[in-house]
Gaussian input, Z-matrix of N, CA and C with variables (Angstrom, degrees):
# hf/3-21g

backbone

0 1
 N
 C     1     B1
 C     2     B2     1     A1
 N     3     B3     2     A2     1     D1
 C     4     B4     3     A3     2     D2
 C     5     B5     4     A4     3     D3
 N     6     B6     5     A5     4     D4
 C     7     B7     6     A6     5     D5
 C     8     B8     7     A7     6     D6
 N     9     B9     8     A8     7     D7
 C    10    B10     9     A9     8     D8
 C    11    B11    10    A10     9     D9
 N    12    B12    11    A11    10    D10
 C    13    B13    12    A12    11    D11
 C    14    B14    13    A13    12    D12
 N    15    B15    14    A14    13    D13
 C    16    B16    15    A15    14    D14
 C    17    B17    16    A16    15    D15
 N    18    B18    17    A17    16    D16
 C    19    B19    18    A18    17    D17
 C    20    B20    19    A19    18    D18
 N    21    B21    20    A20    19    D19
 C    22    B22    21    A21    20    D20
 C    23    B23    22    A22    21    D21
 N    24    B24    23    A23    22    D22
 C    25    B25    24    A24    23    D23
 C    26    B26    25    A25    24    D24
 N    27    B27    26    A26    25    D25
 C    28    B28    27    A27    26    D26
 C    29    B29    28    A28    27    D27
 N    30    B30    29    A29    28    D28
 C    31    B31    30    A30    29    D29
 C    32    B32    31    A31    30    D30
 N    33    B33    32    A32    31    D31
 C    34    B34    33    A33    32    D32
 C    35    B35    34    A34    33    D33
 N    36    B36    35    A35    34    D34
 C    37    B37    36    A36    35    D35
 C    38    B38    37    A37    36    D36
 N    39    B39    38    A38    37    D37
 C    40    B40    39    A39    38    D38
 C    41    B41    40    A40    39    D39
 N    42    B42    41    A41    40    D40
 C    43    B43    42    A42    41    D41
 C    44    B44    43    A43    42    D42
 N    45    B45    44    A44    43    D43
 C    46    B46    45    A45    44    D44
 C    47    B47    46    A46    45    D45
 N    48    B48    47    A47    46    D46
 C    49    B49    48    A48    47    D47
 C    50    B50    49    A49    48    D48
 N    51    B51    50    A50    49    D49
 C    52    B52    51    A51    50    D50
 C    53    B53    52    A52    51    D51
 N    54    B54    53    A53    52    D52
 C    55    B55    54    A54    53    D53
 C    56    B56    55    A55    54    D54
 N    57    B57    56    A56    55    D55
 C    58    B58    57    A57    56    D56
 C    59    B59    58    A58    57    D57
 N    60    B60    59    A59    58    D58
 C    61    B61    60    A60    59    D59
 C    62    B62    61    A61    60    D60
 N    63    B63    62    A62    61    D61
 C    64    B64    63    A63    62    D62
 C    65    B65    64    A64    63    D63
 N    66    B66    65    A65    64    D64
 C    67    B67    66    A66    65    D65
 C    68    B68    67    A67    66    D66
 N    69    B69    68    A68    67    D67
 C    70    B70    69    A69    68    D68
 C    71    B71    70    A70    69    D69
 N    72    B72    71    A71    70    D70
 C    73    B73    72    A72    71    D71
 C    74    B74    73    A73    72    D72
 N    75    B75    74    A74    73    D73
 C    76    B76    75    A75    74    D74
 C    77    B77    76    A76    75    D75
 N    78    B78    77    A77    76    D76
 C    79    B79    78    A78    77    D77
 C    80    B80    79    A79    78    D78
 N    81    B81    80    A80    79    D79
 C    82    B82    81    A81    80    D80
 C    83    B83    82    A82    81    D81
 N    84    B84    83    A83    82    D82
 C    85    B85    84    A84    83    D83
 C    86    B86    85    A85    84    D84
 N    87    B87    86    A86    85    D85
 C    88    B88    87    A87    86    D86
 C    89    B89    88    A88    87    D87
 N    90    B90    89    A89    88    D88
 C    91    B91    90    A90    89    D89
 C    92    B92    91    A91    90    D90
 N    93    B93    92    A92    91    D91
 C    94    B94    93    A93    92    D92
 C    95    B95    94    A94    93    D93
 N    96    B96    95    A95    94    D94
 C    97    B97    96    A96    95    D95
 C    98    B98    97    A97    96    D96
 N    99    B99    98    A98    97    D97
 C   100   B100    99    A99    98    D98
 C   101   B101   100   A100    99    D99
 N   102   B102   101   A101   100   D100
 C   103   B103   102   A102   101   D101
 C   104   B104   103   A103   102   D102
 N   105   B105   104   A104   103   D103
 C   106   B106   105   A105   104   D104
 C   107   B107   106   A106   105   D105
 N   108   B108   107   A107   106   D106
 C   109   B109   108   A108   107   D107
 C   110   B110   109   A109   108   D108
 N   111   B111   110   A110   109   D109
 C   112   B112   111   A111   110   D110
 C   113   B113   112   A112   111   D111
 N   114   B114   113   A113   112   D112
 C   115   B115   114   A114   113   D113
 C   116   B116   115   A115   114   D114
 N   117   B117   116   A116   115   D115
 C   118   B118   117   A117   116   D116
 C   119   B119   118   A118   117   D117
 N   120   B120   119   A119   118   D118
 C   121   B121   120   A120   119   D119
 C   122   B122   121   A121   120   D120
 N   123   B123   122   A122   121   D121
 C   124   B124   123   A123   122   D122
 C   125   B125   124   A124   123   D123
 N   126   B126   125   A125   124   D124
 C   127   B127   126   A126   125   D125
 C   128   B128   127   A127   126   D126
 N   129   B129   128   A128   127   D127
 C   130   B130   129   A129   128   D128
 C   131   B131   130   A130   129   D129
 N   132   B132   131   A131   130   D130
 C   133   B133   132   A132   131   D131
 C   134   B134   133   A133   132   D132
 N   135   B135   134   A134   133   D133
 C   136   B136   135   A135   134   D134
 C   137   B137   136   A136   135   D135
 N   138   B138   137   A137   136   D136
 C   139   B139   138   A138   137   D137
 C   140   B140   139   A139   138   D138
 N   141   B141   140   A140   139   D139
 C   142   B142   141   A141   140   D140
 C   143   B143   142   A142   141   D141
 N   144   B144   143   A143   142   D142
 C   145   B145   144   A144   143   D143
 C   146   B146   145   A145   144   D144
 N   147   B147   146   A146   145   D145
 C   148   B148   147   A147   146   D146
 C   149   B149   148   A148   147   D147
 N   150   B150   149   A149   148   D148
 C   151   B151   150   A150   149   D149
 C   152   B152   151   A151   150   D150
 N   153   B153   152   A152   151   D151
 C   154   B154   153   A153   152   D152
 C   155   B155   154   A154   153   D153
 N   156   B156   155   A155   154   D154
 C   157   B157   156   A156   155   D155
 C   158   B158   157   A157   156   D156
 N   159   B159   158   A158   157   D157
 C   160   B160   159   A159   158   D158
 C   161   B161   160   A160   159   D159
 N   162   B162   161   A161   160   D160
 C   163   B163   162   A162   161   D161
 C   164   B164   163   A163   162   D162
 N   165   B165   164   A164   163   D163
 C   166   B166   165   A165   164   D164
 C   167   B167   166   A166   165   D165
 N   168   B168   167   A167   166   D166
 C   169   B169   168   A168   167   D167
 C   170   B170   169   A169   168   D168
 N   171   B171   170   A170   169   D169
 C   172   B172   171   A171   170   D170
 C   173   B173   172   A172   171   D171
 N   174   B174   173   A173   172   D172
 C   175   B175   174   A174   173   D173
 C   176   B176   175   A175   174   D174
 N   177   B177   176   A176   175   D175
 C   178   B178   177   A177   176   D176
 C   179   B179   178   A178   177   D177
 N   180   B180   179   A179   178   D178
 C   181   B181   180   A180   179   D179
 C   182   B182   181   A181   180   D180
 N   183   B183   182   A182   181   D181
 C   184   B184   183   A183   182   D182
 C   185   B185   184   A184   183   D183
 N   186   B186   185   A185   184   D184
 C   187   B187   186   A186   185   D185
 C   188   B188   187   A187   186   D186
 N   189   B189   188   A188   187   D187
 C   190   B190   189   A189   188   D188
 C   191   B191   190   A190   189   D189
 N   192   B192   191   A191   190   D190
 C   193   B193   192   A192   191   D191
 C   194   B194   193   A193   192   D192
 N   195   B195   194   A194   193   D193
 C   196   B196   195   A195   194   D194
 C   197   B197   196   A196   195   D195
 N   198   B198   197   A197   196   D196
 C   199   B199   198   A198   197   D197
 C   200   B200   199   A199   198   D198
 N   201   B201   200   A200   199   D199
 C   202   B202   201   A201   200   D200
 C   203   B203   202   A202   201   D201
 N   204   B204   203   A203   202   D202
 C   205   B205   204   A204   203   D203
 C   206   B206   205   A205   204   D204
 N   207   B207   206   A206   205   D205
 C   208   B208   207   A207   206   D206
 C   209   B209   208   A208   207   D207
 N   210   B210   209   A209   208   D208
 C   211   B211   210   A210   209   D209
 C   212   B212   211   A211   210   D210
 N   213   B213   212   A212   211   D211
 C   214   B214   213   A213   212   D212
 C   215   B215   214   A214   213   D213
 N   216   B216   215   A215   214   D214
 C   217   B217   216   A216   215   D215
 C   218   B218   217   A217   216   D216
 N   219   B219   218   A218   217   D217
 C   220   B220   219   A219   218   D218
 C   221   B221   220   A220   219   D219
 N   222   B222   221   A221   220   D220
 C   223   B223   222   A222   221   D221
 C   224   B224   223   A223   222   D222
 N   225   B225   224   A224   223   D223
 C   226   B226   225   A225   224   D224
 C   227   B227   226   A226   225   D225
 N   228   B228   227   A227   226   D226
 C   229   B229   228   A228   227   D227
 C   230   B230   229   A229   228   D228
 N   231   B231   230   A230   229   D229
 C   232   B232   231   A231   230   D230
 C   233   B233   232   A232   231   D231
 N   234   B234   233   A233   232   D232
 C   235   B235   234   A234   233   D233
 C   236   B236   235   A235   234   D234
 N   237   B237   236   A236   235   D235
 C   238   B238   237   A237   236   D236
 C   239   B239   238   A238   237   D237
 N   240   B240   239   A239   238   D238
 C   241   B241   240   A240   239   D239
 C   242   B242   241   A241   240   D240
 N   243   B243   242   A242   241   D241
 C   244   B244   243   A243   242   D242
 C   245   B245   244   A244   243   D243
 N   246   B246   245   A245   244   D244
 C   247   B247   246   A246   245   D245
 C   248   B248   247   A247   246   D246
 N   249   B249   248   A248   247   D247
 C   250   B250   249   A249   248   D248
 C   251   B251   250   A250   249   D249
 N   252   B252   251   A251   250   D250
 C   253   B253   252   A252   251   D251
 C   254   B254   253   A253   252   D252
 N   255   B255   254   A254   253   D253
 C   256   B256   255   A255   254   D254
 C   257   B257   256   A256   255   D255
 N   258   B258   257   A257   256   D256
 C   259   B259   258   A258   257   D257
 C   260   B260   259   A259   258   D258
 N   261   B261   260   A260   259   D259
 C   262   B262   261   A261   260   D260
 C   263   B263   262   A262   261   D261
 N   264   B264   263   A263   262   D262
 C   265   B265   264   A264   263   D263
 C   266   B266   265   A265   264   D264

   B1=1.4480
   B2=1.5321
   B3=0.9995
   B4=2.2095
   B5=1.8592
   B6=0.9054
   B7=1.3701
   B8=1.7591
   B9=1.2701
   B10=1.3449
   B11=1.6670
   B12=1.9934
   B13=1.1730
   B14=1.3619
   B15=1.3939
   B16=1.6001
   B17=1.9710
   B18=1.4044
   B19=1.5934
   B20=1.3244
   B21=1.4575
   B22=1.7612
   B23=1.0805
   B24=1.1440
   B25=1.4706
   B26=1.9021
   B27=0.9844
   B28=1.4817
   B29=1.5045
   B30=1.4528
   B31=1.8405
   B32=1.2301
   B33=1.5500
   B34=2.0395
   B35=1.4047
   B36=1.2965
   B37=1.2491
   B38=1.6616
   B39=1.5098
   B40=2.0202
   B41=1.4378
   B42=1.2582
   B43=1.8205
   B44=0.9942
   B45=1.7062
   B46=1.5624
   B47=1.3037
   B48=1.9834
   B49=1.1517
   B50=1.9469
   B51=1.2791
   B52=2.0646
   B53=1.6142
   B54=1.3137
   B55=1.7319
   B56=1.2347
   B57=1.5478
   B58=1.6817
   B59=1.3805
   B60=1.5216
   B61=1.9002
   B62=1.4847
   B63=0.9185
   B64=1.6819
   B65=1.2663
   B66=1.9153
   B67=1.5736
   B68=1.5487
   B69=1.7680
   B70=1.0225
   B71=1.8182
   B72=1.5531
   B73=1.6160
   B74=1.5841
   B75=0.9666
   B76=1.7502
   B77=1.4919
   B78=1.1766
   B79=1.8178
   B80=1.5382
   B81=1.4631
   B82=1.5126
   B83=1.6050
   B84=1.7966
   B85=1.1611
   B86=1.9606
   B87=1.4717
   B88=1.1566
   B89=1.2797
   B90=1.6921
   B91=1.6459
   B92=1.4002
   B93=1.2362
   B94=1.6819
   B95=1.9751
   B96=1.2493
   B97=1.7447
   B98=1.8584
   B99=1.4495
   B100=0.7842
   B101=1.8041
   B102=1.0802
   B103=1.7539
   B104=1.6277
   B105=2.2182
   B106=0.9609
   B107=1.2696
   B108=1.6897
   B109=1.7311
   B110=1.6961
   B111=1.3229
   B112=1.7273
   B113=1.7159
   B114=1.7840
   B115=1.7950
   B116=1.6059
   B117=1.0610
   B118=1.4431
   B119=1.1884
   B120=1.7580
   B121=1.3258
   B122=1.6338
   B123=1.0611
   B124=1.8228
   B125=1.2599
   B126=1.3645
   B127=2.1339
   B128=1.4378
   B129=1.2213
   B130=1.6830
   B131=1.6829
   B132=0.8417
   B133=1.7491
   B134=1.8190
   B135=1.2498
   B136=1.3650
   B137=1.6967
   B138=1.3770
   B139=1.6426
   B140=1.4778
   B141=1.9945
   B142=1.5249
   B143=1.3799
   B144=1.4516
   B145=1.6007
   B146=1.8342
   B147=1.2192
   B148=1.6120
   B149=1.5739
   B150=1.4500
   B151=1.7526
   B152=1.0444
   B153=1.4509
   B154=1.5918
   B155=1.2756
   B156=1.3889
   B157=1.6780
   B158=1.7891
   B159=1.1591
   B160=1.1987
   B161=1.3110
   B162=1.2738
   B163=1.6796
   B164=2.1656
   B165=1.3448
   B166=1.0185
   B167=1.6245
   B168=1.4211
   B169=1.2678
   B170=2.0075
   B171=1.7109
   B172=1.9829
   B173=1.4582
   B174=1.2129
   B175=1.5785
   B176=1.7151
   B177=1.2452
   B178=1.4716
   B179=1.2851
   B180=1.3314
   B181=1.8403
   B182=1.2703
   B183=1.5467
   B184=1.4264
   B185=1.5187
   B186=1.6699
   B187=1.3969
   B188=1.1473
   B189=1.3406
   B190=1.3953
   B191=1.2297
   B192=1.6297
   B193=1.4733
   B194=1.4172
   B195=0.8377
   B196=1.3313
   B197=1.6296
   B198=1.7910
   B199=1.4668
   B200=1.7271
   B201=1.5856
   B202=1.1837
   B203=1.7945
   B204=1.2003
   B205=1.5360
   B206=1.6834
   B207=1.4501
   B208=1.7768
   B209=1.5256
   B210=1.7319
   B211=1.7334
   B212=1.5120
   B213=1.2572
   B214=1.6758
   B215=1.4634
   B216=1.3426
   B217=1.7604
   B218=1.2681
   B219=1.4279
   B220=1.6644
   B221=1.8913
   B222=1.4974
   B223=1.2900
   B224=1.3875
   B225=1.3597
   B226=1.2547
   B227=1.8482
   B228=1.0079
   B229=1.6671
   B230=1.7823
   B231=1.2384
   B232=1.4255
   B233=1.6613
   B234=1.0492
   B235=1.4467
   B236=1.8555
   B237=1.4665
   B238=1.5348
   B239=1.4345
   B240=1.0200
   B241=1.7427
   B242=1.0895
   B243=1.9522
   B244=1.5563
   B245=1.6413
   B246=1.1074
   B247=1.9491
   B248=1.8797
   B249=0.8210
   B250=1.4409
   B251=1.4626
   B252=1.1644
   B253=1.3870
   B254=1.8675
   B255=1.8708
   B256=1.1746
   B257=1.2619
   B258=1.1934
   B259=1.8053
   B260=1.9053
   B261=1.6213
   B262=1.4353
   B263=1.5036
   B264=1.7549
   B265=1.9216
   B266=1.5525
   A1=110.92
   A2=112.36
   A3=119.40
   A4=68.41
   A5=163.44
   A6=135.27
   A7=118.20
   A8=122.27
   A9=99.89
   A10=98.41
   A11=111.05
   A12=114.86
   A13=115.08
   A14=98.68
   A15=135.96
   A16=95.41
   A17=87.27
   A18=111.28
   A19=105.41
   A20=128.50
   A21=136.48
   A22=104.46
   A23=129.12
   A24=125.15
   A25=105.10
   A26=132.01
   A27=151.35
   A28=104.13
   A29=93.82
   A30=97.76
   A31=126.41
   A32=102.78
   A33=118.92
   A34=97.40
   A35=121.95
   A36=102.07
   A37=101.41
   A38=111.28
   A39=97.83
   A40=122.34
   A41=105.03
   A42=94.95
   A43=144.71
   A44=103.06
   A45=126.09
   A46=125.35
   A47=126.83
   A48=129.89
   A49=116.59
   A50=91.82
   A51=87.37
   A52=103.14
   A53=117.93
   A54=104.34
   A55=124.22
   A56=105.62
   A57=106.08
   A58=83.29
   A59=102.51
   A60=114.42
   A61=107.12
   A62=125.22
   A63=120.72
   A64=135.63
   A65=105.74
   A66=106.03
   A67=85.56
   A68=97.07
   A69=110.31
   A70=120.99
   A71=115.09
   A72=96.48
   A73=100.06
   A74=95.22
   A75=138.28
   A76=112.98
   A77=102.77
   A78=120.78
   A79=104.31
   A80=104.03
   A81=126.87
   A82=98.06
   A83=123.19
   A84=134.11
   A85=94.29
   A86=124.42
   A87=140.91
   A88=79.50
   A89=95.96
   A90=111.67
   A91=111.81
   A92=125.32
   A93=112.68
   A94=102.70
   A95=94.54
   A96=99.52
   A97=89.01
   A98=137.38
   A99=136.70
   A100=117.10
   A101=135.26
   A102=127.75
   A103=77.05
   A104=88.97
   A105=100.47
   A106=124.69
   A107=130.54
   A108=157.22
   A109=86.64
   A110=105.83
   A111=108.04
   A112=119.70
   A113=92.59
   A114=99.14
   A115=83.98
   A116=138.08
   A117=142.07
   A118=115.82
   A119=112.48
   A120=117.45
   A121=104.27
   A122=120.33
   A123=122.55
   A124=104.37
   A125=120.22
   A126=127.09
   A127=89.41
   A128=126.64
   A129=124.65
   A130=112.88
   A131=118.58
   A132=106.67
   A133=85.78
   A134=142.77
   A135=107.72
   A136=134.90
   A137=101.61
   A138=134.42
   A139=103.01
   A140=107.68
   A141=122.46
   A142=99.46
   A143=153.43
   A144=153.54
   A145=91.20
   A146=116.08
   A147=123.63
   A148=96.46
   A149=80.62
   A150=99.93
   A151=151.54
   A152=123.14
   A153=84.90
   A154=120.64
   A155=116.09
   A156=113.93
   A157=118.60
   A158=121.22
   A159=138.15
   A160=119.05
   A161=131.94
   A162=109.99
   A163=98.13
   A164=99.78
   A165=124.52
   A166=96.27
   A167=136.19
   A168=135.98
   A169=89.59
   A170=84.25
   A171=95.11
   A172=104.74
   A173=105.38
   A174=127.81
   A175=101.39
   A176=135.01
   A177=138.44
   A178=116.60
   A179=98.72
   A180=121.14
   A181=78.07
   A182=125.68
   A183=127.73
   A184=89.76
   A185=120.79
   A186=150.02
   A187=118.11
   A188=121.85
   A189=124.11
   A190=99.34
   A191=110.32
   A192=120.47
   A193=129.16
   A194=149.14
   A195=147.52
   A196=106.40
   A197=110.43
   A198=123.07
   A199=109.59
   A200=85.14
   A201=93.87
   A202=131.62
   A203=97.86
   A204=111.44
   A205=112.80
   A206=100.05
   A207=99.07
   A208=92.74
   A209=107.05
   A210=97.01
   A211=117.02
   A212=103.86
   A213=107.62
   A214=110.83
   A215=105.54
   A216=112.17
   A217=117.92
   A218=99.65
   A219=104.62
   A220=98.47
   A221=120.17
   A222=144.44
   A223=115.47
   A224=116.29
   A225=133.25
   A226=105.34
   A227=140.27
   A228=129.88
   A229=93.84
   A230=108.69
   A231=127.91
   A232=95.42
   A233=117.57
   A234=114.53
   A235=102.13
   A236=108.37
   A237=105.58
   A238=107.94
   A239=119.35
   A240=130.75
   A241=110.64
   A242=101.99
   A243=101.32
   A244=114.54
   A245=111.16
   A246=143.70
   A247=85.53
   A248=130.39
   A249=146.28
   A250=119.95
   A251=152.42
   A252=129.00
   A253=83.60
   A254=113.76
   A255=125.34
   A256=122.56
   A257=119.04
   A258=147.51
   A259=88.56
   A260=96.28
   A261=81.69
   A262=96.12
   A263=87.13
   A264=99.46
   A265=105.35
   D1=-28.16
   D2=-163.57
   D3=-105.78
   D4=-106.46
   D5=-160.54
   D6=-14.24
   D7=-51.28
   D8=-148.94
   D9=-97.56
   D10=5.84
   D11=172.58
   D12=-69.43
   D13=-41.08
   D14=178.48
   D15=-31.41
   D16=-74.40
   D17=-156.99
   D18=-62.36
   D19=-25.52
   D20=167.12
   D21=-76.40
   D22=-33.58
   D23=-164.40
   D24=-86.04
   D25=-10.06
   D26=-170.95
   D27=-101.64
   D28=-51.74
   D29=178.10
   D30=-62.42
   D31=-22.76
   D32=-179.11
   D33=-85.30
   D34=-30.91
   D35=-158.24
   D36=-104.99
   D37=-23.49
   D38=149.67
   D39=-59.73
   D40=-36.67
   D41=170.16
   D42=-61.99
   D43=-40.06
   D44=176.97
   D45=-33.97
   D46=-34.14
   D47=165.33
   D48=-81.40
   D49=-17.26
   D50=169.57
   D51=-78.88
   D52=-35.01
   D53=174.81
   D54=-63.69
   D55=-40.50
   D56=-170.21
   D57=-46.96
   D58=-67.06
   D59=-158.05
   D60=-42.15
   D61=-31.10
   D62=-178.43
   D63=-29.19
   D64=-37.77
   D65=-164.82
   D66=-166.27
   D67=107.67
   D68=-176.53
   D69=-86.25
   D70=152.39
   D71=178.03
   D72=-78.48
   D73=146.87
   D74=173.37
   D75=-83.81
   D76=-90.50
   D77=-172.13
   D78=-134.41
   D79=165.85
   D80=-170.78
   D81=-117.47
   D82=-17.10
   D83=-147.37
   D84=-90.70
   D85=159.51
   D86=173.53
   D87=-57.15
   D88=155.15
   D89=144.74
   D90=-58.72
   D91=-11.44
   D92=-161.29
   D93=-83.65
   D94=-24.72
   D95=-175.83
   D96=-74.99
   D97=-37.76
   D98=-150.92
   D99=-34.48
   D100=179.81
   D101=162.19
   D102=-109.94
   D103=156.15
   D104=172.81
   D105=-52.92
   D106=-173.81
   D107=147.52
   D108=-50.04
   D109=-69.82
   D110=-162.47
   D111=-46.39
   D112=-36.49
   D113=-152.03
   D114=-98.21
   D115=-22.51
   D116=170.48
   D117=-49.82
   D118=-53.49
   D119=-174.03
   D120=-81.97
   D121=-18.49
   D122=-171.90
   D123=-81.46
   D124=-40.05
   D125=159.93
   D126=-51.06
   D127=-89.55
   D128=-163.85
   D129=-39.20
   D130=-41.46
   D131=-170.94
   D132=-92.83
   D133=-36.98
   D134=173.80
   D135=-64.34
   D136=-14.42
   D137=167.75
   D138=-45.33
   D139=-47.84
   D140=-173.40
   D141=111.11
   D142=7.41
   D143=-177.49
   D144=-74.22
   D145=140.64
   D146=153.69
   D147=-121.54
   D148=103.74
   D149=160.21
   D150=-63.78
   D151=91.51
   D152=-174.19
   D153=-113.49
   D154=5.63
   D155=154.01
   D156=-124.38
   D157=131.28
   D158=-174.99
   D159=-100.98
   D160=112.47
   D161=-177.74
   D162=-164.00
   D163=162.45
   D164=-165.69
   D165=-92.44
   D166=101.20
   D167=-173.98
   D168=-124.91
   D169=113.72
   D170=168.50
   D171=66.27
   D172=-122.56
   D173=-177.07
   D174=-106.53
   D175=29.86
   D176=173.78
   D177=-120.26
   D178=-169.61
   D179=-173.39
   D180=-146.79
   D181=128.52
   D182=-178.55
   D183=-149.68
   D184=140.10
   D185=169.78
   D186=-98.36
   D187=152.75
   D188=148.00
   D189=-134.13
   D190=144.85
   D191=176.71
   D192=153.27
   D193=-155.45
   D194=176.14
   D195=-97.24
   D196=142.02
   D197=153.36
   D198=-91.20
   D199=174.31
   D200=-176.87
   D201=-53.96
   D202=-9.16
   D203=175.30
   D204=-90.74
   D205=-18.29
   D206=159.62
   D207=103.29
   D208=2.50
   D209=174.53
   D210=-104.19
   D211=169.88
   D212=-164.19
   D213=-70.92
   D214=149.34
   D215=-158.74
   D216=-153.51
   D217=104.12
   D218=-167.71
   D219=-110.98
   D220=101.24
   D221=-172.69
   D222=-97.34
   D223=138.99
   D224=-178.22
   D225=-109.66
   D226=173.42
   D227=177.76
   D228=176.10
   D229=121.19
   D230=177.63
   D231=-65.80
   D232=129.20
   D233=-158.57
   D234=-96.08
   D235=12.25
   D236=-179.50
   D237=-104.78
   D238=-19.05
   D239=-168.66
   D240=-111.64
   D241=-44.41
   D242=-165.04
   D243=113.55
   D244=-37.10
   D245=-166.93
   D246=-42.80
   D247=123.97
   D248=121.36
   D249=-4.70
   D250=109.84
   D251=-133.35
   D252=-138.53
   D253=-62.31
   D254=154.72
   D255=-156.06
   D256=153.65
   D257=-159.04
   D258=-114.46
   D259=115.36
   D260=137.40
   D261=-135.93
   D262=148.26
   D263=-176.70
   D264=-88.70

């Protein structure tokens, strides 16, 4: 039993830096300054991303999907500018 506390207790604390990292801040700004769903996604596919999930994560505009090189692309985008915030491939 004090083994397999052992072994959870090691596993939280290797993870603990992939969560922080998970979901980066974006903006400090209201949603109301925000750019639209529409004009958000029309910056992203002219960028070259094929999306295929779209969603509002925290204070972001976050993707999943392919870049223009056809590889997998999990995107972060400050939802006031548009700016690229972080990519993980």
């Amino acid at each position: 039993m004090i083994m397999l506390k052992a072994i959870i207790a090691v596993a939280t604390v290797a993870l603990a830096p992939a969560l922080a990292f998970a979901s980066p801040s974006c903006t400090k700004e209201p949603k109301s300054k925000w750019m639209s769903e529409a004009a958000m996604k029309a910056k992203i596919d002219a960028l070259g991303y094929k999306v295929k999930t779209f969603e509002i994560t925290g204070n972001c505009y976050e993707i999943y999907g392919k870049d223009k090189d056809g590889k997998r692309a999990e995107v972060y985008f400050n939802p006031v500018s548009g700016d690229i915030v972080q990519k993980d491939d």
